[in-house]
N, C-alpha and C positions, 0 to 999 in steps of 0.2 A: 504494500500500500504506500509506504514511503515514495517508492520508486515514480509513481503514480502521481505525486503532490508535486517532486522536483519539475519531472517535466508541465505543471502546469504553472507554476512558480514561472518555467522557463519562456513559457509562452507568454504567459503575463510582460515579463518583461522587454520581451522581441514586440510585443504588442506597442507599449511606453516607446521604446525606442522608435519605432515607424511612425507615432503620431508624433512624439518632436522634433524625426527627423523630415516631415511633413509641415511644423509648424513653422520650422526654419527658412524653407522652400518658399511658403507661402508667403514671412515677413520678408526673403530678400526680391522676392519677383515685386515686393511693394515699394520697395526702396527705390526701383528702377522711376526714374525721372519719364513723365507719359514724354509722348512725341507732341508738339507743336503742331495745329493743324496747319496752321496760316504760314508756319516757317519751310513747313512740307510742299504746300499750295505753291508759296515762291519759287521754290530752289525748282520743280516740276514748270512753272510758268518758264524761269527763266530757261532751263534747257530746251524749251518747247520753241523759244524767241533765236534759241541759238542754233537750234535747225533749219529755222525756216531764214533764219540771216545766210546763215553758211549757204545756201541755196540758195537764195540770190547773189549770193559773191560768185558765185560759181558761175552765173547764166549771166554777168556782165560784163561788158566788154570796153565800157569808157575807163580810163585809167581814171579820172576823178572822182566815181563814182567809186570803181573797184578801191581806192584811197578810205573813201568816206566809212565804206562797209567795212572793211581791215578795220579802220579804229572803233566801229561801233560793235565787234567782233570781241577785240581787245578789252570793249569796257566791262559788255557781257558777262566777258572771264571772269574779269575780277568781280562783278556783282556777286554770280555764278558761284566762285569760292569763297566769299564772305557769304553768303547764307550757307552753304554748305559746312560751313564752320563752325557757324551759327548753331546751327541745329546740331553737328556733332556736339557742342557743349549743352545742349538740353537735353541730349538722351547719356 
């Protein structure tokens, strides 16, 4: 009969262990900072802006114009990687 107590002693305990080691799961997934929707929206808009730039850089053939879209390409970037930066710091 002893033999019979241990192993439910033992179960007991594997029991404990699973739900704290469950409780711990659940407080570090809280910890996680949410995602930004609006920082999300951005960083999505701008790549969306830098596609359809890139394609018209591509389909132009004035060298003033090809100029104008190069820098407005350029500024994109850096918008581009300042929200992406952005939002790497809130998640």
């Amino acid at each position: 009969m002893g033999d019979a107590g241990e192993g439910l002693v033992d179960a007991e305990a594997r029991i404990q262990e699973r739900m704290d080691e469950r409780e711990r799961e659940r407080l570090a997934s809280r910890k996680k900072a949410p995602v930004d929707p609006a920082a999300l929206s951005r960083v999505e808009s701008l790549r969306l802006a830098r596609v359809d730039l890139q394609r018209q850089a591509e389909a132009t053939t004035h060298p003033r114009l090809q100029a104008m879209r190069a820098q407005a390409l350029a500024d994109l970037d850096c918008q581009l990687a300042e929200a992406q930066e952005a939002l790497g710091k809130d998640a």
